[in-house]
C-alpha positions as a Markdown table, in Angstrom:
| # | Residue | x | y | z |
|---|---|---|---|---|
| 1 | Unk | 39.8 | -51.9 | -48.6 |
| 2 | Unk | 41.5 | -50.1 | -45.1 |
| 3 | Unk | 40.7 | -46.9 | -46.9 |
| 4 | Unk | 37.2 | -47.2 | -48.1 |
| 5 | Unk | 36.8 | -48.2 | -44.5 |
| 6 | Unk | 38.5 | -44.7 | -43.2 |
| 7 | Unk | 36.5 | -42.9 | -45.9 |
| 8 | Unk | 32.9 | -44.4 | -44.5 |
| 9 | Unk | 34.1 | -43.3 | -40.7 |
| 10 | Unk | 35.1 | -39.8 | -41.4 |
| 11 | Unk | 31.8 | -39.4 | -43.3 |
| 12 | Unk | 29.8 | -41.0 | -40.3 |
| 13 | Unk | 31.7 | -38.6 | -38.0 |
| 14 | Unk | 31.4 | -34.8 | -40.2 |
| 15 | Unk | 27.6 | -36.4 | -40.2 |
| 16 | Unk | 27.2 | -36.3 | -36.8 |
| 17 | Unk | 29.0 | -33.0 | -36.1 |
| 18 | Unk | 26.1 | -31.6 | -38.7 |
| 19 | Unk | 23.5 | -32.9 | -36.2 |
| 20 | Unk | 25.6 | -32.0 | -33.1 |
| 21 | Unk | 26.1 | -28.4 | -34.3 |
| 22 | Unk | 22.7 | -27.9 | -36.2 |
| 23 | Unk | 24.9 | -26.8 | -39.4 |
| 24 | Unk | 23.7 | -28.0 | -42.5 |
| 25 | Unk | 26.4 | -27.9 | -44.5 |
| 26 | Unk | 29.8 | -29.7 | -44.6 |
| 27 | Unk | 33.1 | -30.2 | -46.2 |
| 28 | Unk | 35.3 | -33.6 | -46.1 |
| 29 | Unk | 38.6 | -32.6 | -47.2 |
| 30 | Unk | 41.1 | -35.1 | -48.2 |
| 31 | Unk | 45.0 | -33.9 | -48.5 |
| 32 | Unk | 46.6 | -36.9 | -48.4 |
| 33 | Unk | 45.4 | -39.0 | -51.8 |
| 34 | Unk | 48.6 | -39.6 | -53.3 |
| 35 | Unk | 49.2 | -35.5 | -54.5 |
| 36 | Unk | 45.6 | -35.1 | -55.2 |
| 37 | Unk | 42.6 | -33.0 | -53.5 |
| 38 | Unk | 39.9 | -35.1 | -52.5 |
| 39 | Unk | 36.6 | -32.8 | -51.4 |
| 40 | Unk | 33.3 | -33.4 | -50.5 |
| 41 | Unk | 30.1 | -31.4 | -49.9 |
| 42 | Unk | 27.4 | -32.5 | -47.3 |
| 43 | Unk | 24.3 | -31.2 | -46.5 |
| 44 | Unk | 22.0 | -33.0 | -43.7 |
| 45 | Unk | 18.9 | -31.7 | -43.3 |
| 46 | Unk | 16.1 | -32.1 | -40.5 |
């Protein structure tokens, strides 16, 4: 539960830096899942 919880804030905050920065793509990148890549692509657009 703690981690779904981490996952929905870092994907609130890359969201914001899109709209901060005016970039419309991002990456989430997860290293620490247990000796597994996590990755995810976001695009935000206006």
């Amino acid at each position: 539960m703690k981690q779904e919880l981490l996952y929905k804030d870092e994907v609130y905050q890359i969201i914001n830096y899109l709209k901060a920065t005016g970039m419309e793509v991002g990456l989430l990148i997860n290293f620490g899942s247990k000796g597994k890549l996590e990755w995810k692509r976001y695009v935000f657009s206006k």
